[in-house]
C-alpha positions in Angstrom: 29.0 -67.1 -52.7 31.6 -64.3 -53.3 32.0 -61.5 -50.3 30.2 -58.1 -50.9 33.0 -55.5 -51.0 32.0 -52.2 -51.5 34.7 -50.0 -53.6 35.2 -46.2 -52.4 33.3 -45.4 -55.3 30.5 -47.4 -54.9 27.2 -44.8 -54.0 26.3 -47.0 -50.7 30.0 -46.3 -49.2 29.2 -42.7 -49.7 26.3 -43.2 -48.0 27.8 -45.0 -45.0 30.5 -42.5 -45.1 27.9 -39.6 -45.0 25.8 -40.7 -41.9 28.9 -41.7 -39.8 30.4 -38.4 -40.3 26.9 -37.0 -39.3 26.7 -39.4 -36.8 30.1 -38.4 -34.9 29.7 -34.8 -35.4 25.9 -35.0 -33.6 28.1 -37.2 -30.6 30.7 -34.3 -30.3 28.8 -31.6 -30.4 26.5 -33.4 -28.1 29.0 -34.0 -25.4 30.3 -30.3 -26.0 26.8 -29.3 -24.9 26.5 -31.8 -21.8 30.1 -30.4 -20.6 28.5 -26.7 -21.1 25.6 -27.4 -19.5 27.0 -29.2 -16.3 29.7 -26.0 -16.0 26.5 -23.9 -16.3 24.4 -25.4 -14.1 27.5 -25.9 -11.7 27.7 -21.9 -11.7 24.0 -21.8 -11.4 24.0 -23.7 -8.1 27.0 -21.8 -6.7 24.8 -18.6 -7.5 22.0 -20.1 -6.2 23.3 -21.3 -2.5 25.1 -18.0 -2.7 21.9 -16.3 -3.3 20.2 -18.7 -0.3 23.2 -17.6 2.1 21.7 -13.6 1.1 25.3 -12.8 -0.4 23.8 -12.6 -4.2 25.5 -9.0 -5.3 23.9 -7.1 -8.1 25.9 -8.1 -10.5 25.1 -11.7 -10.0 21.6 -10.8 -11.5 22.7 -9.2 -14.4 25.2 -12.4 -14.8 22.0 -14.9 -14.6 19.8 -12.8 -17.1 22.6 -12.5 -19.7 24.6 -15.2 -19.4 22.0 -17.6 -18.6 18.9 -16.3 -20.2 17.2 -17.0 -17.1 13.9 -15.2 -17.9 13.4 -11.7 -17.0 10.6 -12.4 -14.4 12.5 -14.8 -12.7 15.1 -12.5 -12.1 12.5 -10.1 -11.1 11.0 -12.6 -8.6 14.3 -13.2 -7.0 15.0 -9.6 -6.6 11.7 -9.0 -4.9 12.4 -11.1 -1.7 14.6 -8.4 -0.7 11.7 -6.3 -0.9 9.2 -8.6 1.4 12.6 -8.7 4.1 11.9 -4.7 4.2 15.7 -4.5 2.5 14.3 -1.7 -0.4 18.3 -0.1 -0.6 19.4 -3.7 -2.2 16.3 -4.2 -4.3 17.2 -0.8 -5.6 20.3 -1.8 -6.1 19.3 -4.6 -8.2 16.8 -3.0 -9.9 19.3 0.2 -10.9 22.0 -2.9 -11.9 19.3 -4.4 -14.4 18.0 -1.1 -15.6 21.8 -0.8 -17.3 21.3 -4.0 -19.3 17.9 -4.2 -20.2 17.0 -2.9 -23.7 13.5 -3.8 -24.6 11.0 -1.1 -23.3 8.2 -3.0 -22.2 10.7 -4.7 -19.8 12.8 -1.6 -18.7 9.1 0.4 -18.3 8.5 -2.3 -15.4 11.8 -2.2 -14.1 11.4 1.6 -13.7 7.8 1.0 -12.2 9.5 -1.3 -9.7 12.0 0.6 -8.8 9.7 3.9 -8.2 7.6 1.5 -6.7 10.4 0.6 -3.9 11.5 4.3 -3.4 7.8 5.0 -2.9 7.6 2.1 -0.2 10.8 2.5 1.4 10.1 6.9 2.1 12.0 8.3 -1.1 9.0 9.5 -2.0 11.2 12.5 -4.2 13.5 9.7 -6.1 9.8 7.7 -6.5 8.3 11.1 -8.1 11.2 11.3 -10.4 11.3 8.0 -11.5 7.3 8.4 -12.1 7.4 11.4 -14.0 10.0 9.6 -16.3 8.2 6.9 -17.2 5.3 9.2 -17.9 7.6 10.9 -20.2 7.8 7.9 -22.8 4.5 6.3 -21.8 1.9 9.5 -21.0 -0.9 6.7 -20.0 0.8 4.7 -17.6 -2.0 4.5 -14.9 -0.2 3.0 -12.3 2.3 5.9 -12.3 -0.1 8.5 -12.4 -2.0 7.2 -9.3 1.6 6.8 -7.6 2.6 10.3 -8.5 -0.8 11.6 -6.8 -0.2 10.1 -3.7 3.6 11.3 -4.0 2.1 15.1 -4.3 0.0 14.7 -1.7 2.6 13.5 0.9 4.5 16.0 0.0 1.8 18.4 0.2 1.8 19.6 -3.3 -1.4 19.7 -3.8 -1.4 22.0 -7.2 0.6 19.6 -9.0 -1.6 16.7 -7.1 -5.0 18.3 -8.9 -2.9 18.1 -12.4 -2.3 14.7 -12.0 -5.7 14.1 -11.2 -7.0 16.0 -14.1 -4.5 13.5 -16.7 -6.7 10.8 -14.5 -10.1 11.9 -15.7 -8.7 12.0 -19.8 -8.2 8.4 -19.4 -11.8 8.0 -17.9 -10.6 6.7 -14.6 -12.9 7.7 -11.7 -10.9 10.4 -9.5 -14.1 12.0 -7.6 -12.9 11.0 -4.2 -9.4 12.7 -5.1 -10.7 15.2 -6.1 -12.7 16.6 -3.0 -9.9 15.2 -0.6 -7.3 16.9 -2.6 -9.3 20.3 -2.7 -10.1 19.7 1.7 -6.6 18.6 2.0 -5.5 21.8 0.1 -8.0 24.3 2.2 -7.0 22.6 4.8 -3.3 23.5 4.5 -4.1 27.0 3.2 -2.0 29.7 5.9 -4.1 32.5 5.2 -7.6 31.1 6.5 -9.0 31.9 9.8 -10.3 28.7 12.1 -13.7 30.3 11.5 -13.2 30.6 7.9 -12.1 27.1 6.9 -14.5 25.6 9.0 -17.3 27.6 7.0 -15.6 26.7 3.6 -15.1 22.9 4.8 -18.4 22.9 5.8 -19.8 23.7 2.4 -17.6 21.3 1.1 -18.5 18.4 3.4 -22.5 19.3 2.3 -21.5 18.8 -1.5 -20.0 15.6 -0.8 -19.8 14.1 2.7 -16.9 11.6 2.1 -14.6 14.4 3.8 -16.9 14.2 7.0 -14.7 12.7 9.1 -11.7 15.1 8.1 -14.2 18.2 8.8 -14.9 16.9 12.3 -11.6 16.1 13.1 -10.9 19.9 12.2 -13.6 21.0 14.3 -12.6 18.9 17.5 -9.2 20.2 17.0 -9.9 24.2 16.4 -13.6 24.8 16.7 -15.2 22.7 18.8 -18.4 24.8 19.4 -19.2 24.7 15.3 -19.4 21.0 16.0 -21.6 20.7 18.6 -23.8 23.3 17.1 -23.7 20.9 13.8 -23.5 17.6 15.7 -26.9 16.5 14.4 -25.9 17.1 10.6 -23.1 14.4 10.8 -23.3 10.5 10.7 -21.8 9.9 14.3 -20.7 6.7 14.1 -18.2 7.6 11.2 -16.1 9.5 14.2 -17.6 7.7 17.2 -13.6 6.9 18.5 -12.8 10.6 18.6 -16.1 11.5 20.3 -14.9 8.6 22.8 -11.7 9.9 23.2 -12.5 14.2 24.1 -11.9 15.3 27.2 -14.5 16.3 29.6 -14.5 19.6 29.3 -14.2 19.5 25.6 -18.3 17.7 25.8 -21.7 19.8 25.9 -23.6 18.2 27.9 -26.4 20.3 26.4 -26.0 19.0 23.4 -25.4 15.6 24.2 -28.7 15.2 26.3 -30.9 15.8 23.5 -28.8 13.1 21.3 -29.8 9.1 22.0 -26.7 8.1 20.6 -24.3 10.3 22.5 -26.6 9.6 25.9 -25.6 6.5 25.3 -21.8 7.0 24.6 -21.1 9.2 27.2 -23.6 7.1 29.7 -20.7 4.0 28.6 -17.9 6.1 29.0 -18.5 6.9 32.7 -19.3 10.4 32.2 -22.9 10.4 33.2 -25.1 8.5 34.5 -28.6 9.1 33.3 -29.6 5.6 31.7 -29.7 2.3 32.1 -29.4 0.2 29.3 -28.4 0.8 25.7 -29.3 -0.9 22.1 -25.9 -1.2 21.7 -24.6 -4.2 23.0 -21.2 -3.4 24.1 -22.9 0.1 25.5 -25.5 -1.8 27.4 -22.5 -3.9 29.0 -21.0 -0.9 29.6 -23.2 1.0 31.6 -24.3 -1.9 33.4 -20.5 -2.3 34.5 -20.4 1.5 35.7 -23.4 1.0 37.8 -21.4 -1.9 39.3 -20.3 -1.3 43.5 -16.7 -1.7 42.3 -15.0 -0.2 38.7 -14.2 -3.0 36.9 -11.3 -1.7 34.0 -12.9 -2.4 30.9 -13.0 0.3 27.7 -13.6 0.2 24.0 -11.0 -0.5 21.5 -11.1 0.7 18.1 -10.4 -0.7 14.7 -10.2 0.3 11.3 -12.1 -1.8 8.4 -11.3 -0.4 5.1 -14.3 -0.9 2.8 -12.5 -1.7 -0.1 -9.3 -4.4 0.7 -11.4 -5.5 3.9 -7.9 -4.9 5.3 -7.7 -4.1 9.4 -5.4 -1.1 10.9 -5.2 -0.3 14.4 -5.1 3.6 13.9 -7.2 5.5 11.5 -5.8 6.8 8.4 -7.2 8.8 5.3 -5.9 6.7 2.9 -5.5 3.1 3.2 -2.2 2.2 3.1 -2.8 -1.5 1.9 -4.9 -0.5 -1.3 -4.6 3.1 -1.1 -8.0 4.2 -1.4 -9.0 7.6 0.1 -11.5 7.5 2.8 -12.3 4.1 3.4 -12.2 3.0 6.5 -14.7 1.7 9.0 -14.6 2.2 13.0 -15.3 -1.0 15.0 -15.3 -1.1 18.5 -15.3 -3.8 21.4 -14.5 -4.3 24.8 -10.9 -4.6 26.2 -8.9 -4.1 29.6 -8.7 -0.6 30.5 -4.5 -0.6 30.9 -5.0 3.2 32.6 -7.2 1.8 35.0 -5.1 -1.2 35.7 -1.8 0.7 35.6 -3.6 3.3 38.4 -4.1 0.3 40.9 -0.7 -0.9 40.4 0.9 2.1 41.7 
């Protein structure tokens, strides 16, 4: 049998020609991309055990979202650690670095929410309210600004802009009625011109159209006009406030007043400051003044807690807005028994 040889002309060697060239160019450029990617991910690491060592610099992010095309909410989620170690001036860093590079606006709207977000948690509250108000310039309906820039006002006690912010709050249908009445008590509240007598008529009236701002009334009262509250004690929900009512001094109490109230019979019979019952439907009052009848003090007192309502988050000290979920007005007290450290402290000395 004669040998198959194939001439240079023959179609097959073209064809064998075609696919080794194909071939070999597929193996090059191949290897071209292993080599790049091992480099790459060679820099990666180093970035990476740099970043894990805490000595990632700004411009190490902006080199792993451009270089790298590491997605933008990866990058984002690295940069926030800083942010859960309390360290806001490098997350702002990071976030201002990226800000510079980033062209899409969807993305550089939540980079500016983030960085507002982290002047707002870290007490630049007037950077956080200039960030705010532009992004409100290019997106008007961003909610999450709005309710940020409220809060802002408020700190910083401006309550006139606060009340415009709520009022671009209601045009997007979003329920603001709590706002509103704390912004309007907050803002009689902080009114210079205003008797003691006065505000506490024009709080009143304010509390009896809506009595979420109870507790901020009373605390008023206690403060400046204490006989307005016990002549109104029976119009208020006392266990809303039942830690301040714990907490007056003597000679701050009618004893008048409280006599012909169960509740603060009962509270004050706990307290130590009379003694004209004997037991109590309260459980922890019941223990109480069975405990004061007792031949020798034994140091125990309430402790109070806050519940808020809406994040079923716990504080230790009562605050008007929740600083978990930010909700106005939402806490619960709670009380139990504890070690009284004055009374201990006394017999120590």
């Amino acid at each position: 049998m004669d040998s198959i040889v194939l001439d240079y002309r023959d179609p097959l060697f073209s064809v064998i020609i075609f696919f080794t060239l194909v071939f070999v160019i597929s193996f090059i450029t191949y290897s071209i991309g292993v080599y790049k990617e091992k480099n790459a991910r060679k820099d990666y690491r180093e970035l990476l055990n740099r970043f894990e060592l805490g000595k990632l610099k700004e411009e190490d992010y902006v080199h792993l979202y451009k270089t790298y095309n590491l997605p933008f909410d990866s990058i984002i989620l690295l940069a926030s650690s800083f942010l859960h170690k309390g360290d806001y001036n490098k997350a702002i860093s990071v976030y201002l670095a990226l800000l510079e590079h980033v062209t899409d606006k969807v993305k550089k709207e939540e980079l500016l929410e983030l960085l507002g977000s982290t002047y707002f948690k870290g007490g630049f509250l007037q950077r956080s309210k200039e960030i705010y108000l532009k992004i409100l310039k290019f997106s008007p309906r961003n909610e999450n600004a709005l309710k940020h820039l409220l809060i802002i006002n408020e700190r910083l006690k401006e309550y006139d802009k606060a009340i415009d912010v709520i009022e671009s709050l209601e045009e997007l249908n979003i329920n603001v009625e709590r706002e509103k009445i704390y912004i309007e008590a907050q803002k009689l509240l902080n009114t210079p011109d205003l008797s003691y007598k006065e505000k506490s008529k024009k709080l009143y009236s304010l509390f009896k159209s809506n009595s979420i701002i109870e507790r901020l009334l009373v605390q008023y009262l206690i403060q400046f006009n204490k006989d307005f509250l016990w002549k109104n004690i029976d119009k208020f929900d006392i266990n809303k406030f039942i830690d301040l009512l714990w907490f007056l001094d003597f000679n701050d109490i009618d004893f008048d007043v409280v006599d012909k109230n169960k509740l603060l019979t009962e509270l004050y019979n706990a307290k130590g400051y009379l003694k004209t019952c004997d037991h109590s439907d309260d459980f922890v009052f019941d223990i109480l003044i069975a405990l004061n009848k007792h031949e020798h003090k034994v140091p125990v007192t309430l402790d109070f807690e806050f519940i808020c309502s809406s994040c079923k988050q716990i504080h230790p000290i009562y605050e008007s807005r929740c600083p978990h979920c930010h909700n106005i007005l939402t806490y619960n007290v709670k009380y139990n028994l504890t070690k009284d450290l004055n009374e201990r402290n006394q017999s120590l000395q």
